[in-house]
N, C-alpha and C positions, 0 to 999 in steps of 0.2 A: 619753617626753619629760620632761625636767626642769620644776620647778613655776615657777609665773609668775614671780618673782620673779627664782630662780637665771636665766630664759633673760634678763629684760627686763636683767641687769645682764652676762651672759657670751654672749650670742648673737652678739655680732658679733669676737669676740675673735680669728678667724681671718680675716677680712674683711681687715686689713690690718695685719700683725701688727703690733708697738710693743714695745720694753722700758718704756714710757709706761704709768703703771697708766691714767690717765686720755688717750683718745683725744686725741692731737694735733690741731687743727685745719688744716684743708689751705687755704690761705687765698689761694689760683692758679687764674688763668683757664683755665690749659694744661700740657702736662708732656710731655719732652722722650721720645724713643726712642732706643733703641741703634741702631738698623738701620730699614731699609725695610720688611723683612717686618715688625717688631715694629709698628710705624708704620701701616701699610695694616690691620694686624688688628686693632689699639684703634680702628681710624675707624670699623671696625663693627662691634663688637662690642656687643652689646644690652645697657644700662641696665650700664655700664663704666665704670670710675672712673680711668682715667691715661690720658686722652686728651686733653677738651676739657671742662672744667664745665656745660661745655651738655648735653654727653653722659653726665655722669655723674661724678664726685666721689667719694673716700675717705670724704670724712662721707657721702656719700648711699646709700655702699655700706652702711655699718655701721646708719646707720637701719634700711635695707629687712631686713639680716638682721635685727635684733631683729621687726620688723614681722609678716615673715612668719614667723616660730616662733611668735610668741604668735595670730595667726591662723588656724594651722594651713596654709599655703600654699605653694606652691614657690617663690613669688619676690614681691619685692614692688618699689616705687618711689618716689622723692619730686618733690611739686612746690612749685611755689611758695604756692600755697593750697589749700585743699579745694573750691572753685571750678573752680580750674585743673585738679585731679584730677578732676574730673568732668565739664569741659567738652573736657577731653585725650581723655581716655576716649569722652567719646560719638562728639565727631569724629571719631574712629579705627576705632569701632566700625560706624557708618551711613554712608550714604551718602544723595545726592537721589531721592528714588522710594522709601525704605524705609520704616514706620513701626515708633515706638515707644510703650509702654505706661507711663507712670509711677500716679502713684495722687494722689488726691484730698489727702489730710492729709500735707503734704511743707514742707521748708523755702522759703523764699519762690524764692531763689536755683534751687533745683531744679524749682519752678514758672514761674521766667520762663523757663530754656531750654527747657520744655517748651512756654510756650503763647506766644513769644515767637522766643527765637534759631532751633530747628528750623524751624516753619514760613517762615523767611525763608530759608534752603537746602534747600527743596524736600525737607523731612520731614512726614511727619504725625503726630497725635501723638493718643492717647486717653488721657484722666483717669479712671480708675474709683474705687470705695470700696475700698480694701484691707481692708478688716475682713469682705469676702467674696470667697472665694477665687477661687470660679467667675467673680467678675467681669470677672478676669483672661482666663481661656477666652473668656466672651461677645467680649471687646475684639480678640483674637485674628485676623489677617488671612492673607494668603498672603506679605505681603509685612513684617512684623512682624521683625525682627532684632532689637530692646533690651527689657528690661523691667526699669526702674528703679524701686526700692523702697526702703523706710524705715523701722526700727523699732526702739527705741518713736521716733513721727514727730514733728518739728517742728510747731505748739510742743504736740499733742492728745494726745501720748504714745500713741498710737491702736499696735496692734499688728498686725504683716503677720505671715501664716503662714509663714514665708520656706521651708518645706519644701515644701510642698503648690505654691508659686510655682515655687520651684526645679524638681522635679517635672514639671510641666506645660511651664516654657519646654523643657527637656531633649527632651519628646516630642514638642516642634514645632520643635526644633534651630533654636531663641531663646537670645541671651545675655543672663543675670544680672546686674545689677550694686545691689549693697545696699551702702546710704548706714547705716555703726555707729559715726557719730561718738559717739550716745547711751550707747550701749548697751557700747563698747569690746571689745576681744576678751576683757575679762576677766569679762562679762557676758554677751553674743552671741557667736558664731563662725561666722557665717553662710556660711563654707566649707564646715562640717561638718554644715549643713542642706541642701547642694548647691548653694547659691549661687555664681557663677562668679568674681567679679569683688567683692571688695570695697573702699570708698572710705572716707576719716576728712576730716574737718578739722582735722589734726594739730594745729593752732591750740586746740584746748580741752582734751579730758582727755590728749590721749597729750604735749601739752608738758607740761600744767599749772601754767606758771606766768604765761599769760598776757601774754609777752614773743616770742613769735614767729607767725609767720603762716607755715602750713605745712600741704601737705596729701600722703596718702599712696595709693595702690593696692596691694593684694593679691591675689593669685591665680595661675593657669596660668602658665608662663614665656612660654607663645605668645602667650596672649594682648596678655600683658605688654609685648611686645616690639612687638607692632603700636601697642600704647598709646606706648610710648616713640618709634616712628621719628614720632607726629606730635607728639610732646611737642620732639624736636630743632625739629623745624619750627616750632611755636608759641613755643618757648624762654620758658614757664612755669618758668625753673630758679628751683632754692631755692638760695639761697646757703651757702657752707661755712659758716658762723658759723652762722646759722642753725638748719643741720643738725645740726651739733654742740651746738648750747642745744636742739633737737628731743632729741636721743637722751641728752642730761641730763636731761633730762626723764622721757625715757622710765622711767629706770632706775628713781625711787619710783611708778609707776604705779599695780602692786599696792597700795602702803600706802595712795597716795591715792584709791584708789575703792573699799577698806574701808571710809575714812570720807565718802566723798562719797553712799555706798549708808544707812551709817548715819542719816545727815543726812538723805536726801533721804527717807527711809521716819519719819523723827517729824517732821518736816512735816507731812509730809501728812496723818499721827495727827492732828498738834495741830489740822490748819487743817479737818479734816473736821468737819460738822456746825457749823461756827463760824456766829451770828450773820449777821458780814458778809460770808460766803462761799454763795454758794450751789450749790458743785459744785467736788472737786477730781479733777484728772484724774492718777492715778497707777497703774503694775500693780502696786504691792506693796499697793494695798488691796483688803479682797474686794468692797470696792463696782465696782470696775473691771470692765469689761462682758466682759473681754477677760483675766481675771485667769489662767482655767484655763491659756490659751498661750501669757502670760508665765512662768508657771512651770515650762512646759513646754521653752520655748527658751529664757530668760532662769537664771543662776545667781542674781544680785540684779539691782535693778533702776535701780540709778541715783542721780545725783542731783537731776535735773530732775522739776520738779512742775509744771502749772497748773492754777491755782485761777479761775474766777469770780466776782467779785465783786457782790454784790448792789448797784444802784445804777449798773453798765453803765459806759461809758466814763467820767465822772468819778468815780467809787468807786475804780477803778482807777490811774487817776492819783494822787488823793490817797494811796492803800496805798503806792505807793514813793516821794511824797514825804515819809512819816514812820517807813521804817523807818531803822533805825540802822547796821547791820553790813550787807546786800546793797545795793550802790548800782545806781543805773541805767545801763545799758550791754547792749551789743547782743550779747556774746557768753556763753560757759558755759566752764565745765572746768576752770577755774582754782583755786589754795587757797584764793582769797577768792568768797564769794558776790555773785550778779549776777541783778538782773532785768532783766527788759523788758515792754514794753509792744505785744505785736504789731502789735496795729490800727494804733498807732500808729508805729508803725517801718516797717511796710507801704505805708506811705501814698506812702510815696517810691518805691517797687519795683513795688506791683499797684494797680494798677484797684480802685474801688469793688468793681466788680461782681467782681473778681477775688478779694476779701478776704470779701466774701457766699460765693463759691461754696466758699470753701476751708472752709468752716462755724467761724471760728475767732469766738466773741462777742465784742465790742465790750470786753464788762470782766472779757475774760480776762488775764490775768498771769502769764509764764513766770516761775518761780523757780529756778533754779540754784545749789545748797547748795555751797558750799566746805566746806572740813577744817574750818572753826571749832570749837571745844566747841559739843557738842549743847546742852547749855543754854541757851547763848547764844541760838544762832540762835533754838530756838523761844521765849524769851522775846520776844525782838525780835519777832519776826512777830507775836505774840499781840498784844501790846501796841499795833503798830501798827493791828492789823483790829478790835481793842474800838475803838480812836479812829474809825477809819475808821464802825461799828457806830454809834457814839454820832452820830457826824455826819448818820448816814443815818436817824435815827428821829424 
């Protein structure tokens, strides 16, 4: 295989040829057939791009190729968000009378179809600790068909062994499906741990530039394909445009998550042991509980940090109203740095007791490092957690 970079920018280059250096954008509902046979077999032909946009698109084509080369995968897909991609997916996956397994430290979204959408189509559902493996086993039923995972997980950076998970669904002929929007293929490749099924919120690092809503699946063409016939149904499509600002995207990925891994690892240097911090949650430090199998399954580790704040829900608040360069905002992946405030962005999505069980504190704070100069960023953050430090003594 060719290295990140050459596939993220030549991967799709046969997908739908061009004398065009820069993919054309296909910007049509539908597209015509010579004959009836040609006609009848683009109607079903699995995740197909000259038939109907619903079914399938020239930009959605050239995505998936880039997608699944750099995931290692036979075939990949796009939806309309990283929601979609994984509400497409489960629906596709289960049915009423199956259960599924997700895990405790998971993004909110991945937490309400769990204790939320399934149980109201006659799914069950079990939350364990992914940070042990056998959890997984104990959770294990006769009737078990999913086991969704996450790592490093929203927003605790907490790490899944996703081999040892993989592993285990495989010998009770359970399917896989691991959420690396974090982690990206350029840091995880959670196919080549044996995970079956993987999901992005193409929306963060694989756009990066924080102008589209998009989300992808990776893996088996079989699988793929039953994901797709309920995706027609759902009609989660992602639009040509879109797609094509997706796989512009794509192309500086590489360069962008050199510096986003940069960034995101003198963070969390600078912000450890800080005054007003009192606990940063990252795998590239060795404080990290979980550090040996990050480095074991991770090549770097990111740009996403969360820190604690000493002084709990208003500490927390006050930190991102006086940094300068990451402003407040609910997402990550971008070239510009973004924080949030869980607790408080949850508020709208889970239950009290919902935000208790997921164990995320009050005055925690996700930080998500854009490409900025390193300088920067960690001067800003310093400066704003001494203010923050000063206010709380």
């Amino acid at each position: 295989m060719a290295g990140n970079s050459t596939v993220a920018i030549h991967a799709d280059r046969d997908v739908h040829p061009s004398r065009a250096v820069a993919p054309p954008i296909y910007q049509t509902a539908t597209f015509w057939a010579e004959d009836a046979n040609q006609f009848a077999q683009a109607a079903v032909d699995p995740r197909g791009k000259d038939f109907y946009t619903r079914y399938g698109n020239p930009n959605h084509a050239q995505v998936a190729a880039v997608v699944a080369e750099l995931e290692g995968t036979e075939a990949a897909m796009v939806t309309a968000s990283g929601m979609a991609a994984l509400t497409t997916a489960v629906l596709a996956l289960v049915s009423a009378g199956d259960h599924v397994i997700g895990q405790k430290s998971t993004y909110g979204g991945t937490a309400s179809v769990l204790q939320n959408l399934l149980p109201r189509l006659g799914v069950s559902t079990t939350v364990v600790d992914q940070r042990d493996p056998q959890a997984f086993e104990r959770a294990l039923t006769p009737k078990t068909r999913l086991i969704l995972v996450e790592s490093p997980s929203n927003p605790l950076l907490q790490i899944t062994n996703l081999a040892a998970v993989a592993d285990l669904a495989r010998a009770h002929n359970v399917i896989t499906l691991a959420d690396n929007t974090f982690a990206t293929p350029l840091n995880t490749r959670p196919a080549e741990l044996g995970i079956d099924v993987v999901w992005h919120s193409a929306t963060k690092y694989l756009n990066g530039h924080t102008d589209v809503s998009a989300g992808v699946l990776a893996g088996p063409a079989e699988l793929l394909n039953r994901v797709w016939d309920t995706a027609v149904l759902t009609g989660a499509t992602l639009g040509p445009f879109d797609a094509w600002l997706l796989l512009r995207g794509i192309r500086t990925l590489p360069l962008r998550v050199k510096q986003h891994n940069i960034n995101g690892q003198a963070l969390a240097e600078a912000l450890e042991g800080h005054p007003a911090v009192a606990r940063v949650h990252y795998p590239g430090l060795p404080s990290h509980p979980q550090q040996a199998l990050a480095n074991k399954q991770m090549t770097g580790f990111g740009g996403v940090l969360a820190l604690e704040l000493n002084g709990g829900f208003d500490a927390a608040d006050a930190f991102l109203g006086k940094l300068k360069y990451p402003r407040r905002s609910a997402s990550l992946g971008g070239v510009e740095s973004l924080t949030v405030h869980p607790a408080a962005m949850w508020r709208g999505m889970l239950s009290e007791e919902q935000i208790a069980e997921s164990g995320v504190p009050l005055g925690l704070v996700r930080l998500a490092a854009g490409t900025e100069d390193t300088a920067d960023l960690v001067d800003d953050v310093l400066v704003a957690a001494g203010q923050v430090a000063k206010a709380t003594t």
